[in-house]
C-alpha positions as CSV (number, residue, x, y, z in Angstrom):
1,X,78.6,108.8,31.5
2,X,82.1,110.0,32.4
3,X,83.3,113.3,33.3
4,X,86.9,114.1,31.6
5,X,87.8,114.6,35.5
6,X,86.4,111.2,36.6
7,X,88.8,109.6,33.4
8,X,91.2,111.1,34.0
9,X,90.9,109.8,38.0
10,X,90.4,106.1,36.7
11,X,93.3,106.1,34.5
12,X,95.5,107.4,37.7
13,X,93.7,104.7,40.8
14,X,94.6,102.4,38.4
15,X,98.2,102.7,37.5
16,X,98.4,102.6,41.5
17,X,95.8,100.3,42.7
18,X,95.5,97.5,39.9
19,X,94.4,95.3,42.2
20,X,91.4,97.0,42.8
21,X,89.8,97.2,39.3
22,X,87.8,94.1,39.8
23,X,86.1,96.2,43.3
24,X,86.0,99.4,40.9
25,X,84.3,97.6,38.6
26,X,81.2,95.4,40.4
27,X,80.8,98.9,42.4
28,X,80.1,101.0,39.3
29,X,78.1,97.8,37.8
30,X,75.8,97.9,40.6
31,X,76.0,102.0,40.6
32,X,74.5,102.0,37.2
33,X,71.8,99.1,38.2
34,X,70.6,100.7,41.2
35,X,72.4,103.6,42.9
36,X,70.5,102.5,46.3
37,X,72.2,99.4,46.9
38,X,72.9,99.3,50.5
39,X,76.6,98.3,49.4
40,X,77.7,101.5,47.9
41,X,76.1,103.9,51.1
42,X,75.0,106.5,48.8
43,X,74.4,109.7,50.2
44,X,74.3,113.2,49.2
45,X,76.5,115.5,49.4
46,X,76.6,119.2,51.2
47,X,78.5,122.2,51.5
48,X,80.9,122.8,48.2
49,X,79.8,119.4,46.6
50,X,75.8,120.4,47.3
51,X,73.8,118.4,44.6
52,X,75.9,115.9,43.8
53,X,76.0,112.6,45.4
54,X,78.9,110.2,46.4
55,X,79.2,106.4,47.2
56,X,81.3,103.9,48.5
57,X,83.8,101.4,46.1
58,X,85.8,100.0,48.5
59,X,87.1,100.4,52.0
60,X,88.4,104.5,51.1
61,X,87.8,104.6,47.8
62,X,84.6,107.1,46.8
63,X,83.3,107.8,43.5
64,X,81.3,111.3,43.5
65,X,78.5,112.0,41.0
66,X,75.5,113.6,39.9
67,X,71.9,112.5,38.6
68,X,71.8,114.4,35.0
69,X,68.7,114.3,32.1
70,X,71.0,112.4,29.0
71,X,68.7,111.8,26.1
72,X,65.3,112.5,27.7
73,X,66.3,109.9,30.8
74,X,68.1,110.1,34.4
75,X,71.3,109.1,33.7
76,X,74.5,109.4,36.1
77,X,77.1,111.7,35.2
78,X,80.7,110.2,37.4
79,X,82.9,113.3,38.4
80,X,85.4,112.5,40.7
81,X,87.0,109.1,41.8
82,X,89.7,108.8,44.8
83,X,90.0,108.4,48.5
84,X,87.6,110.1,51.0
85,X,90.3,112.8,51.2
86,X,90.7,113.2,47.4
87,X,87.1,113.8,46.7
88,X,86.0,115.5,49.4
């Protein structure tokens, strides 16, 4: 599931960083298969961003999110996309 925030994010990496969508795209893939993957370094988050999580999609790109209940199963709700500044 998409935030408005997060689409709004994708739409604008993209326009700058087309060369990255293939990345964005196995990153989110594997995101949605199994948020552990050692490739994405998921980790929680603290501080103003406390109960969410965030993970890796390329060398400083981060996508930040949060495990939600969507039809009576864990789903993944994507809020933010951008660079380690951006979303952090």
């Amino acid at each position: 599931m998409r935030s408005p925030a997060f689409a709004r994010d994708l739409r604008a990496w993209l326009k700058s960083h087309s060369g990255t969508a293939d990345a964005l795209a196995a990153a989110l893939e594997q995101l949605s298969v199994d948020s552990a993957h050692p490739s994405l370094r998921t980790h929680k988050l603290r501080g103003a961003l406390a109960g969410c999580w965030a993970c890796s999609a390329g060398y400083d790109l981060r996508v930040v999110f949060e495990y939600v209940q969507h039809e009576k199963a864990e789903a993944i709700l994507l809020l933010a996309l951008g660079t380690h500044d951006e979303v952090y």
